[in-house]
N, C-alpha and C positions, 0 to 999 in steps of 0.2 A: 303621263305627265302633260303632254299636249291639248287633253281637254281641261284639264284641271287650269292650265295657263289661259284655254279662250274660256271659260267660265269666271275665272280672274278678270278677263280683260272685259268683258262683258261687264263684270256688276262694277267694277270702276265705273264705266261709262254711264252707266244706271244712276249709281250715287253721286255724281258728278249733277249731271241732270236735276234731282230731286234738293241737291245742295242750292243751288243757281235759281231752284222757282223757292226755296223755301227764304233765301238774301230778298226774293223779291216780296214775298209776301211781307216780310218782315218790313222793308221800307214802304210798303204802301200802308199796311197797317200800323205803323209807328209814325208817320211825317205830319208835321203843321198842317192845317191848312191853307198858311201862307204862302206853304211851299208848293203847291199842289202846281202843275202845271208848266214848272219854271225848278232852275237849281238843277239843271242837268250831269252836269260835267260831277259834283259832289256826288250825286245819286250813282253814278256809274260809278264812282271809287266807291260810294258805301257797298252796293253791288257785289264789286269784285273783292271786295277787301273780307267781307264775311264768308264769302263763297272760300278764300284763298285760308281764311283762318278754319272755316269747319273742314274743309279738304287736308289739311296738315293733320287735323284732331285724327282724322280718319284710315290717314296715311300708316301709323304706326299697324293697326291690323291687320292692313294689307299687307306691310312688310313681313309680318310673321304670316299670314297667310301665302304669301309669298316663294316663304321660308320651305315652307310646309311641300310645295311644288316639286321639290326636287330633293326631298331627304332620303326617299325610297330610288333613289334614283341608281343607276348601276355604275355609271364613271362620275368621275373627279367635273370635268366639264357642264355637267348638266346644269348646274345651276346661273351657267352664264347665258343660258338659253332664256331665263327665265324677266321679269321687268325690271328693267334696270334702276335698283330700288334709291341706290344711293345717288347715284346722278338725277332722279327726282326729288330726293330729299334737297338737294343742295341748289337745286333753281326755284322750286317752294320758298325756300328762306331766302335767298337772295332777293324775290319779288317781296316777300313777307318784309325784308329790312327796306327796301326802297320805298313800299308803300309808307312804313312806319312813318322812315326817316325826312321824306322829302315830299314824296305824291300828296298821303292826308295834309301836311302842312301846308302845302302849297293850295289844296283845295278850300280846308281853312281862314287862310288868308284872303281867297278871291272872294269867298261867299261874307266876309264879314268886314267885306271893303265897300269904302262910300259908296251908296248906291247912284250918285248925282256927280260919281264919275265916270267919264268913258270907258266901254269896255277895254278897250289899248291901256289905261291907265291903270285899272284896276290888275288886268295881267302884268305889268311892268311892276308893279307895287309886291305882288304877291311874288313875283321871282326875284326881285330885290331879296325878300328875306332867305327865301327856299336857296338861291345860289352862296346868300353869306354860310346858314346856315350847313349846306354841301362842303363851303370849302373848311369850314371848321373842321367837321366829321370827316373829310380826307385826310387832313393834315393830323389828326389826332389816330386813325385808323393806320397811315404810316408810319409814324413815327413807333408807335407801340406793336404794328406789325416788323418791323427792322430792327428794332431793340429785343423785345423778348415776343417775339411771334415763333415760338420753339418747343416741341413739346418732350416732356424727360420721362423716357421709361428707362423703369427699374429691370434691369435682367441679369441672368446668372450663367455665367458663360462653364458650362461642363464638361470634361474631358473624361474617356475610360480610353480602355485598350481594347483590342479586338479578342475574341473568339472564336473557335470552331461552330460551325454552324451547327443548332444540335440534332438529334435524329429524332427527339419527341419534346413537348411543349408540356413542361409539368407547372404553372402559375396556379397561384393562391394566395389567400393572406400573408401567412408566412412567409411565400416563397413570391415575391409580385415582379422580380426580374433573371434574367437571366443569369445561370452560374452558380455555384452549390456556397460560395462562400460566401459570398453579402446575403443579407435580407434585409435590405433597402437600397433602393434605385440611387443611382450619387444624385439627384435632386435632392434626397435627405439628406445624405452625407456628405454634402460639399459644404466648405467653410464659406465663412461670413464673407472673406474677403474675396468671394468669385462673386459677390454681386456685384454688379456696375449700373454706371448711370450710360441709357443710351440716348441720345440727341439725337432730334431730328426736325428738320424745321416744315412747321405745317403750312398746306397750301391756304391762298390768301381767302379763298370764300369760305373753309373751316375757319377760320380766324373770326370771319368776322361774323357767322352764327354764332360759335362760341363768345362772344364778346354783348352779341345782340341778347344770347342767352343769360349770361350772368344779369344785364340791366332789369329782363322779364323778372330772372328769376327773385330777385329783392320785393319788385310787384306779388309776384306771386307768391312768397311765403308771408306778407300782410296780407292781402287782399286772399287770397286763397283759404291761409289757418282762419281768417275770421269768417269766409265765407261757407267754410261746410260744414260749422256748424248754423249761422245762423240760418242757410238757406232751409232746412227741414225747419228748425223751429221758427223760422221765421212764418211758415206755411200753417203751422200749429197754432201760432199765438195768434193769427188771425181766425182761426175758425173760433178759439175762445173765449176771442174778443166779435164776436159776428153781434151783427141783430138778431135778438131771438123773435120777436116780433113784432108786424108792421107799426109805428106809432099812431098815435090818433094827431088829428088835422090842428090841435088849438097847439100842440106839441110841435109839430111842422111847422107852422106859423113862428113860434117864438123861436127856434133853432134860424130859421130862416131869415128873419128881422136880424138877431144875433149876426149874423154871418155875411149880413146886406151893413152892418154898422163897419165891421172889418173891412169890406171890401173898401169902402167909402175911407175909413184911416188909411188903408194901401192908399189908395187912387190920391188921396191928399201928400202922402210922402212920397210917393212918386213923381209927384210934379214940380215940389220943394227940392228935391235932390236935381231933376230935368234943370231948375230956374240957375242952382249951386254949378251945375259945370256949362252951363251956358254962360256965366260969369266968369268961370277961369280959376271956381275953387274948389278946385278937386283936391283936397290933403287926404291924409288920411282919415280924419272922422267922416273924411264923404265917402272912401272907398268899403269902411265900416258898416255905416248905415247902409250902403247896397248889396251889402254883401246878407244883412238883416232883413232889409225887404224881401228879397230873392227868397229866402228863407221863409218867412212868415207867406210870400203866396204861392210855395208849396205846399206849406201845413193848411192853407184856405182852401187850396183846391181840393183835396184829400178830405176836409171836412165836407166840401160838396157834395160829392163822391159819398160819402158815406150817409151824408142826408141822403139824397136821391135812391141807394140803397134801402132806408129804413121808411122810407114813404115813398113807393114807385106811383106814378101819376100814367094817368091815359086811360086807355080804352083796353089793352094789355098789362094793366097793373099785375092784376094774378098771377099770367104766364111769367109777368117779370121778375115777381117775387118766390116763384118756384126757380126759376132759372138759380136765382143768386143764393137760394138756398143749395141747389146744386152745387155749383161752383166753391160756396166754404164748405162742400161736405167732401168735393172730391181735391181744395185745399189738404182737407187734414189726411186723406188718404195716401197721399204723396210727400204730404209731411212726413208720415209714418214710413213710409218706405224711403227716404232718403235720408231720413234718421238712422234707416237702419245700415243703409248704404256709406254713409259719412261715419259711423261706427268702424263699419268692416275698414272703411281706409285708414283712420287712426289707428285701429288694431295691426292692420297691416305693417303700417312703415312701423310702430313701436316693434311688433316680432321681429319683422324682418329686415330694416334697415338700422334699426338703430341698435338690435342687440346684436353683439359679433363674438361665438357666428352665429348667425340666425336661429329664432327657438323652429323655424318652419317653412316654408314657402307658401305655405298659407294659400292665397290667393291666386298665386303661381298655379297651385297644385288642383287648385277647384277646377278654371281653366284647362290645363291639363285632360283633366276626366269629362268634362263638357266637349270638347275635342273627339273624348274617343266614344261620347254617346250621338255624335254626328258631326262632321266635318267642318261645319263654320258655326258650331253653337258656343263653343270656347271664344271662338276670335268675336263675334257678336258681343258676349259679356265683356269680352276685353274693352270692344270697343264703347259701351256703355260706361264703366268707371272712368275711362279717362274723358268720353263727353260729358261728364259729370262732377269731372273736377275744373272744367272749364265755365262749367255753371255757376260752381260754387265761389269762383276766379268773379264771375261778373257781379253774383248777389255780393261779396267783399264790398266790392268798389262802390256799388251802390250804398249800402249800408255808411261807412268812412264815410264817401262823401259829403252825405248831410250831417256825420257825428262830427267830424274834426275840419279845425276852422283853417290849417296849414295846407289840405288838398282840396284842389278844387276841381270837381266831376261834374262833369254837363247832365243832369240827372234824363231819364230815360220815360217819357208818358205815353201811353197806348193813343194816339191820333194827339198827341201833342209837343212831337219832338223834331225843334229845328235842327238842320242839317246838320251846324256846325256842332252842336251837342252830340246828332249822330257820327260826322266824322271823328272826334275826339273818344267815344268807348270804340268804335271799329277799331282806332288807333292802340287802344288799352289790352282790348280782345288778341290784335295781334301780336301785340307785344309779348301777352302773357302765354298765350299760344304755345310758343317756343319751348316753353321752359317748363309747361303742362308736357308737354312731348318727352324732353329730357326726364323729367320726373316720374313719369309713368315707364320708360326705358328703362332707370335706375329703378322704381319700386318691383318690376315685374322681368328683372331681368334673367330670371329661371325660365319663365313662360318665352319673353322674347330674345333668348340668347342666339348668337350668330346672325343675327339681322345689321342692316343695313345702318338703320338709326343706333344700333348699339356701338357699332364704330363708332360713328360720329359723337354721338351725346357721350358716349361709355369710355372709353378708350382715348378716345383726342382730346377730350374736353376734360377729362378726369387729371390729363396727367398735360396738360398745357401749364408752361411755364408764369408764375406769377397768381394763379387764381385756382392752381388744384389742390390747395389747403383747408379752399370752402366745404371740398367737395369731399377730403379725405377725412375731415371731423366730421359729416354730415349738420353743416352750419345749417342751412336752408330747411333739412327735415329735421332737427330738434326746435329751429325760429318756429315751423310749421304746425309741428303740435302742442307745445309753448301757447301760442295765440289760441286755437280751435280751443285746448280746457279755458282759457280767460274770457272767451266769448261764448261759451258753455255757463260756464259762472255766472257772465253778466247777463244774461237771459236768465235765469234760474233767481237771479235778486231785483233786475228791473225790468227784463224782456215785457213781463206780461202787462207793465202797465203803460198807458198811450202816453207820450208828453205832449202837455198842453203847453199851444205857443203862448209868444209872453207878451205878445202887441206892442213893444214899446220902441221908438225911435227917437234918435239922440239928433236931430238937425240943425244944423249952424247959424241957420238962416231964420 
């Protein structure tokens, strides 16, 4: 057991590491080039904030890996020998809700304050908000911690009489307890009225994961049901929609001219809206019409993007245009495999969570057997479905954000994404994080029973006063697969065709 624990201890440290350069790789190759240089303090929260959300994703396998440490073990003790799983689960989330709730906002605020004011000023401005908004979230976290911060389990209080001890152990179906006269343990035959309710009131950091949890998990039964399906076909319907081949130059020319005419309507509505709140008339048709610019030069830039795609220029055109012929070819390859992988999780939670009792454990059981064809190939897959429903958690929000006009998502560009965009999906990332966790807990809990996270998410959170009725109907995993067939649907009737923007601005002025 003792090497198994520094082999454990070990590749934490490993994937801790490879976690920490991959947050960095990700903000150098996603940031403005405004930001290049400058925007520190944000870039250290986006940093740690993605480091903090893929380490949580990661946590759960570890914890059944964990698990795994000491089941062959010979005493009762042994497993307290081993990483103290739950007391890292509950400083994880406690950093995970601070960064949420306070750190990204207040970063937020600094990066997207007057720049032509003092730095003193700018930080006074932004803890202005971050302190109202703290003392909100304490008095509201108390007040509902003191009231119903309580959690009720169902128990069945049993009474028998004693026996002689016997001289031989005859158990079977028939026979599953002791004594020639029953055949059935008083578990079955105790009456209704030996259940009880038992209280007990939960500690305050369970509380307020569990609380942090329910917000995610609303997030992520939108943004998740719609994300795993569209993220595979979203991979597909681009390779279907690819350039089949390069176009010719009088073609480039008129696309190009086209797209120089647009730019020129931006650049004009953009300056008419600048003139409207430099006046003092910001109503609403002006918060309107920005909200349609912003719109229309995403859909410009995407049309660039796809020019420069279908007629690569230079001196490396060729190699350019084999490249991006790669890239929609190993698109649909991953399409296909995450098609098939966002299948198996529908199928999953339909067998196994939503019919009771289960037609299977399914996925549980795969896991399982990848376990016994070598020691961390099970916890590996494990850990792959639930990285991949945190994927399908980000493609959602993406998606939403440009369909529906009531959320508004800081959209995400490969070298063209200001900070405060970044700190805002870190903030979505972590959020949903949580309840990705919970959720993979509650779909996989044959695979991860007796873990660390199952108490928590399983057990405290199921049977918490006030909010464990979401969790007893399975609110969140029928929302979940509800959404995935509706966004199946609408890819299958509109996915594959592109929408052309509509150019039109409504200006006051």
């Amino acid at each position: 057991m003792g090497d198994f624990n520094l082999a454990l201890v070990i590749v934490a440290i490993v994937v801790c590491v490879i976690v920490f350069i991959s947050s960095i790789y990700l903000l150098v190759n996603y940031q403005h080039p405004d930001d290049a240089n400058q925007a520190y303090f944000p870039k250290f929260v986006v940093v740690f904030g993605l480091s903090i959300a893929m380490i949580s994703i990661l946590m759960l396998p570890a914890d059944v890996a964990n698990r795994h440490a000491c089941r062959h073990a010979i005493y009762n003790g042994a497993c307290k020998l081993t990483l103290p799983m739950k007391d890292l689960w509950l400083a994880v989330y406690i950093v995970d809700a601070i960064l949420v709730f306070f750190v990204i906002p207040f970063a937020m605020f600094f990066y997207e304050g007057d720049q032509e004011k003092t730095l003193g000023k700018r930080i006074k401005s932004a803890l202005l908000w971050v302190v109202s908004t703290a003392v909100v979230c304490a008095l509201v976290l108390g007040i509902l911690y003191g009231v119903i911060g309580k959690v009720d389990f169902s128990v069945r209080h049993l009474a028998s009489g004693t026996t002689s001890f016997p001289t031989s152990w005859q158990f079977s179906n028939n026979q599953p307890c002791i004594g020639n006269t029953a055949r059935q343990c008083s578990a079955f035959t105790a009456s209704v009225a030996s259940e009880k309710t038992w209280t007990m009131r939960t500690t305050f950091p369970e509380y307020v994961v569990a609380l942090a949890t329910i917000v995610g998990s609303v997030l992520f039964t939108i943004f998740g049901g719609v994300g795993i399906a569209c993220l595979p076909l979203g991979l597909i319907t681009a390779f279907i929609r690819r350039p089949k081949a390069v176009i010719t130059r009088s073609q480039y020319i008129k696309e190009a001219t086209e797209l120089g005419k647009k730019a020129r309507e931006l650049k004009k509505a953009a300056d008419g809206l600048r003139q409207e709140e430099k006046s003092g008339a910001k109503g609403r048709a002006w918060r309107k019409n920005v909200k349609s610019v912003e719109k229309e030069l995403l859909q410009l830039e995407e049309d660039v993007n796809l020019l420069e795609e279908a007629y690569p220029q230079g001196e490396k055109a060729e190699t350019a245009w084999a490249f991006t012929v790669l890239g929609y070819l190993a698109k649909f390859i991953l399409g296909i495999i995450g098609l098939i992988v966002s299948v198996a999780w529908v199928a999953h939670i339909i067998i196994y969570l939503l019919v009771d009792p289960p037609l299977s454990p399914f996925l549980n059981e795969v896991f399982i057997k990848l376990d016994d064809v070598w020691g961390l190939l099970g916890t590996a897959a494990f850990a792959f479905f639930c990285f991949y429903l945190l994927l399908a958690v980000i493609a959602g929000a993406m998606m939403l954000g440009l369909k529906l006009v009531f959320i508004t998502i800081h959209p995400m560009k490969w070298g063209a994404t200001l900070m405060n965009s970044f700190l805002f999906n870190v903030g979505l990332i972590l959020l949903c994080s949580i309840s990705v966790i919970q959720f993979c807990a509650t779909a996989f809990g044959y695979y991860a029973q007796a873990t660390a996270a199952q108490e928590i998410f399983g057990h405290t959170l199921q049977s918490l006063r006030g909010i464990k009725y979401l969790y007893k109907y399975n609110v969140f995993q029928i929302g979940f697969v509800i959404l995935a067939g509706l966004t199946f649907l609408y890819y299958i009737a509109f996915g594959w065709r592109r929408k052309k923007p509509s150019a039109r601005f409504q200006l006051s002025s």
